[in-house]
N, C-alpha and C positions, 0 to 999 in steps of 0.2 A: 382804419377807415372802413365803414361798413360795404360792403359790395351791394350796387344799386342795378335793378332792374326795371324795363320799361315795364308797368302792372297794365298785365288786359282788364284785368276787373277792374281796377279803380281810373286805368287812361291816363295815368301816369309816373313818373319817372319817381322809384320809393324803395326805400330800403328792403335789400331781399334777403330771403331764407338762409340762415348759416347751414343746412343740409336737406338730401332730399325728406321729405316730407313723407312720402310714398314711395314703393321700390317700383320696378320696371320702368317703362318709358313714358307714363303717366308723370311716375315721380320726376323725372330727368324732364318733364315737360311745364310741371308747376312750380321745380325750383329755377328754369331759365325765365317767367314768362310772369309769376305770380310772389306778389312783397308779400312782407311779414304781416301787414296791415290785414292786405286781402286774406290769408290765410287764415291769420284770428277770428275774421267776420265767419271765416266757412265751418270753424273748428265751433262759434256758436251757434250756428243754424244747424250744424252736423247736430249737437248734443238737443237739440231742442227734436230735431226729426227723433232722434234717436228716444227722447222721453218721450212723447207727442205718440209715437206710436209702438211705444212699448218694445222697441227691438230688441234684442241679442245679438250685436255687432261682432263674435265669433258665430254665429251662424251662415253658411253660405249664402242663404239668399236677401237673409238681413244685408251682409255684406255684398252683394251686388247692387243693392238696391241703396246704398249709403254710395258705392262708385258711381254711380248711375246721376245720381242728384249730385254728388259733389263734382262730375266732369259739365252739367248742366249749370252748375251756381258759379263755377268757376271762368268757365270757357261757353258757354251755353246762351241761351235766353233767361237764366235764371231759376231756382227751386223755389215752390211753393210751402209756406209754413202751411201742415196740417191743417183743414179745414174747423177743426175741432180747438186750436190754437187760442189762446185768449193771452194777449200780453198782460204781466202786471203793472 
């Protein structure tokens, strides 16, 4: 049986994360709080930021800036897709 958690993003109750996601107390924070569902949405908005403005996600401040929005998309008011963004 899958282990289920109440989802902040999605407001309710969905299948959650087989591991932390992320280390530290972030990770320990979006594996009690955030489903597999919600994660996936943030794993494609992650890769869309990341193409959209051309990062290098081992770069430090790429990488602050990828924590930054994914603690916003997840737990926040939400991240914005690049203004430059054009869905197909």
């Amino acid at each position: 049986m899958a282990r289920r958690v109440n989802c902040v993003l999605l407001k309710r109750e969905a299948d959650g994360l087989d591991y932390l996601p992320y280390p530290g107390e972030l990770g320990k924070r979006i594996y009690n709080s955030i489903s597999k569902e919600a994660w996936a949405q943030w794993v494609a908005h992650q890769t869309t930021l990341i193409n959209e403005n051309r990062l290098t996600p081992i770069e430090p401040k790429a990488r602050a800036f990828l924590v930054g929005e994914m603690e916003k998309f997840l737990f926040g008011t939400g991240s914005e897709k690049p203004p430059e963004f054009v869905p197909k």
